[in-house]
Every structure is written in C-alpha cells, then in structure tokens.
N, C-alpha and C positions, 0 to 999 in steps of 0.2 A: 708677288710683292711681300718684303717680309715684315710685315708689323708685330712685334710679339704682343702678346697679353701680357697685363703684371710691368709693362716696363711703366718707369715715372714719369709721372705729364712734365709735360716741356712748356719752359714758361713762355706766355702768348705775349706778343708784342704786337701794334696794329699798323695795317700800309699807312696812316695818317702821319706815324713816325718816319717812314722813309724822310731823306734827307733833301730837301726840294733842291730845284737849279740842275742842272745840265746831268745826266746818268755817264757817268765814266764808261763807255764803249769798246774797252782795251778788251780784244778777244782773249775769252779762257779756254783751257782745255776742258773737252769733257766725257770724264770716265762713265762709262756705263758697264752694268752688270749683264754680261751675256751666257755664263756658265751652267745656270741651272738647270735642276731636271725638269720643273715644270709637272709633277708628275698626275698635278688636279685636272690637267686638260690634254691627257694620256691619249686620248683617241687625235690629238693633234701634233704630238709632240715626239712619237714613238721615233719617228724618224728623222725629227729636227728638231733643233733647238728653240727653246719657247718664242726667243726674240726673231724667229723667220715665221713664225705663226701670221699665213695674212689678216691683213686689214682691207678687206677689197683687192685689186690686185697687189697689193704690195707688202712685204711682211711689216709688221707691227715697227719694228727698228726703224724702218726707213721712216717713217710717219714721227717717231721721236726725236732721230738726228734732224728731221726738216724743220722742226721744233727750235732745239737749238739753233741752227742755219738764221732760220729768220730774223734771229737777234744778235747775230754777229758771230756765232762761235760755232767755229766748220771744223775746227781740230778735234777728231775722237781718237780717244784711246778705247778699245772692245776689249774686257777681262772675259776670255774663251774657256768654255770647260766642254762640255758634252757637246758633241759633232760639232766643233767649233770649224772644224773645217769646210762645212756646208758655209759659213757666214765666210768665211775666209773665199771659198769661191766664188760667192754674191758677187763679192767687192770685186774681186781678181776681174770681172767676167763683167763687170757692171756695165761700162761704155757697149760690149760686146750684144748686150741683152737689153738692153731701151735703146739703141739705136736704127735705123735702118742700114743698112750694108750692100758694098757693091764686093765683088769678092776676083782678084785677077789668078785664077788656076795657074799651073805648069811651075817652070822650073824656077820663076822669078815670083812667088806668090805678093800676092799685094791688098793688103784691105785697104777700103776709102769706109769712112761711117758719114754719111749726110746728114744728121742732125746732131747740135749740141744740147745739152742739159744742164741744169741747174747747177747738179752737184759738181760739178767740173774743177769745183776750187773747193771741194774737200781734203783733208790731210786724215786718212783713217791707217792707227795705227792698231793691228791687231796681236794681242798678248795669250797666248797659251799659259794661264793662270792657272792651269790643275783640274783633273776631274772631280774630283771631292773637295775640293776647296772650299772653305764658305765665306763670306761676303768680304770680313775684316779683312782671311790671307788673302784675298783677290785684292783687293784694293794694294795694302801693303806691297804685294808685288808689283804693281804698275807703278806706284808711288817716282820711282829713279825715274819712269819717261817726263816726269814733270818739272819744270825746273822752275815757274812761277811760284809764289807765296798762297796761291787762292787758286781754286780751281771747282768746277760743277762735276757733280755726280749724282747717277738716278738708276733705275732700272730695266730692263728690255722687256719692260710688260705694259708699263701702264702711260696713258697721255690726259696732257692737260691744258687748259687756253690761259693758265698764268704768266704772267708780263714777267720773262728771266731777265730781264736787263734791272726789272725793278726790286726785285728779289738780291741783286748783285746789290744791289743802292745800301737796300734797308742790312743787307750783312757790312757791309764797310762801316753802317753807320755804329751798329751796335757792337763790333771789333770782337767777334763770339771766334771759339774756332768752330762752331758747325752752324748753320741757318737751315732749318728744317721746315720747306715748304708743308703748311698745314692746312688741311682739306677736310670738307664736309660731303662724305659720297651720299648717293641717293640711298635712300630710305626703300629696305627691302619685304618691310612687311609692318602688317598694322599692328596698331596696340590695344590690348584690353584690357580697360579696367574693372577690378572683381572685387567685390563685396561679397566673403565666405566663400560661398560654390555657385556665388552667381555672377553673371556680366554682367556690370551696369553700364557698361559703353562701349562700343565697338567701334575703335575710329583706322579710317583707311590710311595705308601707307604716306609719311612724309614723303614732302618732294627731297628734304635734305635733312640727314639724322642731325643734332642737336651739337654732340661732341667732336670737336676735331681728331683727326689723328692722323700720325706721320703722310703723308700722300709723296716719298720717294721721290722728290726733287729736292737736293741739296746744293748749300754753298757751303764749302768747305777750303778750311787753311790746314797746311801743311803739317802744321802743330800735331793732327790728328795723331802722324805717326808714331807719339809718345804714347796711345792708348791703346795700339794694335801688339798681336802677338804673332802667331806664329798662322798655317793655313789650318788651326783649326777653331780661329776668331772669328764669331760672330758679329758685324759689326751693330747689330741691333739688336746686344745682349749687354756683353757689360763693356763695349766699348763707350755704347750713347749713353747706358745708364750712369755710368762716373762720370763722364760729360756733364751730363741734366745735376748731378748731387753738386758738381760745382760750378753751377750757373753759368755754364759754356756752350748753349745750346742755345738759339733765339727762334721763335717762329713768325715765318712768316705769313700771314693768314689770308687765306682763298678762299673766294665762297663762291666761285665761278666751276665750271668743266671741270671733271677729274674721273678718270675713268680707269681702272686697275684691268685687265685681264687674264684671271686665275681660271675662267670656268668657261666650256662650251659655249653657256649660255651667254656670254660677257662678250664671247670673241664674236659670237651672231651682232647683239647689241651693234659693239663698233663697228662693221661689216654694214649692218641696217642704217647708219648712222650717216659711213663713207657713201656708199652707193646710192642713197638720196637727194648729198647735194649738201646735207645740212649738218655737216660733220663738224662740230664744238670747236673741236682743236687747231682745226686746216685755218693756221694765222698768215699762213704763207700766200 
C-alpha cells in the first residue's frame, strides 16, 4: 500500500454529507494495482505476485474484487507487472479450479463442470502495465480501456467493510476529480509519556490510531489524466499532491475495517481473521 510520508493532508469531508435519496447504482469499472514487487512480505511473494498472496484459501484479489462484486461493480481492469502472468492464469483456469469436473477422454474430449459460482458474470480485463512501472504509468496505461467519466480504483493488498456505492454518492456530491477513501488502521503500539528521563504514563495500544490517512480505495474521474506523466509517475507523489494544493481531492471517512497487507504478520492477521468465520470485510 503506497502511503508516502510528507504528502498534504487531504481535506476531510464527513458520510453525513453524502447526498440522501436513492445511490446511483450505474456499475463502474474498477482498476486495481497488481504490478508490485511486494518486497516487505518476500518470504511470500518470491514466486508471485503480492495480490495472489492467500487470504485463507484464496489469494487476497479475490476477497477485494468480491468487495467490489457486492456493490454492483464486476467489471475489472488488473495493471500486471511482476509474474502477472500467475494472476492471468488464476483467471484463465478459474471455472477449471472451483468447480468439480466430469472429464470425456479420447479423440472427442469433452468437459462437463457441475457447479456454478458467483463470479460467472465477471468481465476481468488484464493489462500488461510494465515491470517497473509505478502506480501513476500503470493507471495512465489502462486509462483508454475506460470509456466512462468516473471510475473506482484501489490496490491488490489491502480490504475493507466500507459502503462503495456510498463512497460513489459522497464523490458525485462533492464533483472532486479524486475521492480518497480515509481510514483509521489499528493502533500498533502504546504510548509514553515522559517527563525528563522519566515515564510518567504507560498507556496500552489504541484500538484505532487518531489520524486518518489515505486507506487505497478511490473514486476517481477521468480528469485525472491531466496530472499523469509518463511510467515513471508516482501516483502518490506529485500527482495527489497538486490535486490536494488545488482542492481536488475529497475524503471520504471510515472508521470501520481496514486492513493493508504489507507484512507476514498482517497476511496471518487476515488468514486468523478468514478462517474463524469473523472476517470484517466478507460483506458478501
């Protein structure tokens, strides 16, 4: 997940603003980042790409496109860099791999599959964005399969239980070109406070840090593309930061589920999370 340090806070707007009456439903496309190396969770990534990292049995992707799915929007575009073709096989091979199969050998072969699934009415388009590309060229590249004015984009790492149809609402309302889903992750350690070289308080870990910050689900217009360069744009460098300098960025604020996975430790979490039953995000 790429949050930099140092970029400008984004100005906060609250869900009481969304727009009341009926949420426009009109499905979007939605781009996700699947390129990266991944390289903080190397003991899982060596051989695929971060967004095939499971989540219980299924990589971490699938659990964010069921995200989307739920709220109307099945059409993905995938920006592929490193073994993008691992995720390209998923897909290829997908009915082949959750179904059960009857199989007719010889010289007339014939598969039957007896069960159907969910994803049946996905449209996953996958783009060979560059190995080295970073966020901005990836996006930039896929930009032509889009032919709407508005479109969602997020990351192949991290899940969340916020309402995307309401997140669409509150960006129509405020007519931004980016809407930047804004999160509170949990609190990873306590705080002390010191008087000279002494502790005067020792308090345990929040349940959820104070400050928002980016949490990698956007609404985004088209517009964007006047702020991208070339594949060696960062889009969460100085594309978001001219954005933010000219009041083109809206948040939308979450204080529910959000969960990033950069670390070992993060993809156990989710795993701990899935396999209990009591998984945050499973809106489906």
């Amino acid at each position: 997940m790429n949050t930099p340090s140092g970029a400008r806070p984004i100005p906060l707007l609250r869900k009481s603003e969304v727009a009341t009456g009926e949420i426009d439903l009109a499905t979007m496309k939605v781009v996700i980042f699947c390129g990266g190396l991944g390289t903080r969770l190397r003991e899982e990534t060596e051989f695929r790409p971060k967004p095939m990292v499971p989540v219980g049995e299924r990589p971490i992707l699938w659990h964010i496109m069921k995200t989307y799915a739920h709220y109307g929007h099945k059409d993905f575009i995938l920006c592929l860099g490193y073994r993008g073709e691992i995720i390209k096989e998923y897909f290829r091979n997908y009915h082949w791999n959750t179904s059960d199969v009857t199989l007719r050998l010889g010289p007339h072969p014939e598969i039957k599959y007896h069960n159907q699934h969910d994803e049946e009415d996905w449209l996953v388009t996958l783009v060979d964005t560059g190995l080295a590309t970073q966020t901005g060229g990836r996006l930039k590249r896929v930009l032509p399969f889009i032919k709407d004015d508005t479109f969602l984009l997020t990351y192949g790492d991290g899940l969340i239980n916020s309402d995307i149809n309401a997140s669409i609402a509150f960006h129509k309302k405020h007519e931004k070109i980016v809407t930047i889903t804004a999160v509170q992750p949990a609190g990873r350690f306590g705080d002390l406070d010191i008087a000279g070289n002494l502790v005067t308080e020792f308090k345990e870990k929040t349940e959820r840090q104070t400050d928002f910050i980016n949490g990698g689900f956007f609404v985004v217009n088209k517009r964007i593309a006047n702020y991208l360069t070339d594949d060696t744009c960062v889009l969460e460098q100085a594309p978001l930061n001219q954005l933010a300098d000219e009041g083109q960025i809206a948040a939308f604020q979450h204080t529910g589920f959000w969960q990033c996975m950069d670390t070992y430790r993060e993809q156990q979490l989710l795993t701990n999370l899935w396999n209990s039953g009591k998984a945050p995000w499973k809106v489906w």
